[in-house]
N, C-alpha and C positions, 0 to 999 in steps of 0.2 A: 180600535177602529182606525183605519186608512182612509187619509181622502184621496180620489183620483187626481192623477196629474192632470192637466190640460193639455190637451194635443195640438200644441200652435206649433209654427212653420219651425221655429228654435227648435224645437226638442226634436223634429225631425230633419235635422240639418243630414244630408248625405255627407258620404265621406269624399275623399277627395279618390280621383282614381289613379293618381299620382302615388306609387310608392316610393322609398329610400332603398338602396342595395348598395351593396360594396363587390367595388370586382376585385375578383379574385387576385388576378396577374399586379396590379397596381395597389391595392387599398383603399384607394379610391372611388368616393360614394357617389352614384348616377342614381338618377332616376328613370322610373319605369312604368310608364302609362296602361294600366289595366285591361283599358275600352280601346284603345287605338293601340297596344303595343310600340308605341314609339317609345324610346329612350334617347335622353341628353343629358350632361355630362352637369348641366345650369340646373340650379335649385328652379320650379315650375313657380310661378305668381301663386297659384295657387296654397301650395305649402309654405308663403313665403309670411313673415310677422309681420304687422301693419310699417315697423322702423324699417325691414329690410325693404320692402315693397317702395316705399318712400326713399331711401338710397336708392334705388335701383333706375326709379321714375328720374332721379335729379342727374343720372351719370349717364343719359340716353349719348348714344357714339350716332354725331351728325351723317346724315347720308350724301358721300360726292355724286 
């Protein structure tokens, strides 16, 4: 006998709509936004690890 999982917010975590891709011409891996088709060349916050996230937040380029 199985018990059921619990259905909390965790287990139903969505995915990111950000994907990975490599382009062809370069090797080089962009990204590629599902819901808005945008693409950029910068790894998205989203797929990014709590360390990279936190480099990312500490290296902000001041605005002139």
């Amino acid at each position: 006998m199985t018990t059921p999982r619990s259905k909390s917010s965790k287990s139903k975590s969505k995915k990111p709509a950000w994907r990975p891709a490599v382009d062809k011409a370069t090797g080089r891996t962009y990204y590629y936004n599902t819901a808005t088709r945008e693409t950029t060349w910068t790894k998205p916050m989203e797929l990014s690890d709590p360390d990279e996230r936190r480099e990312r937040e500490e290296v902000k380029v001041p605005v002139h």
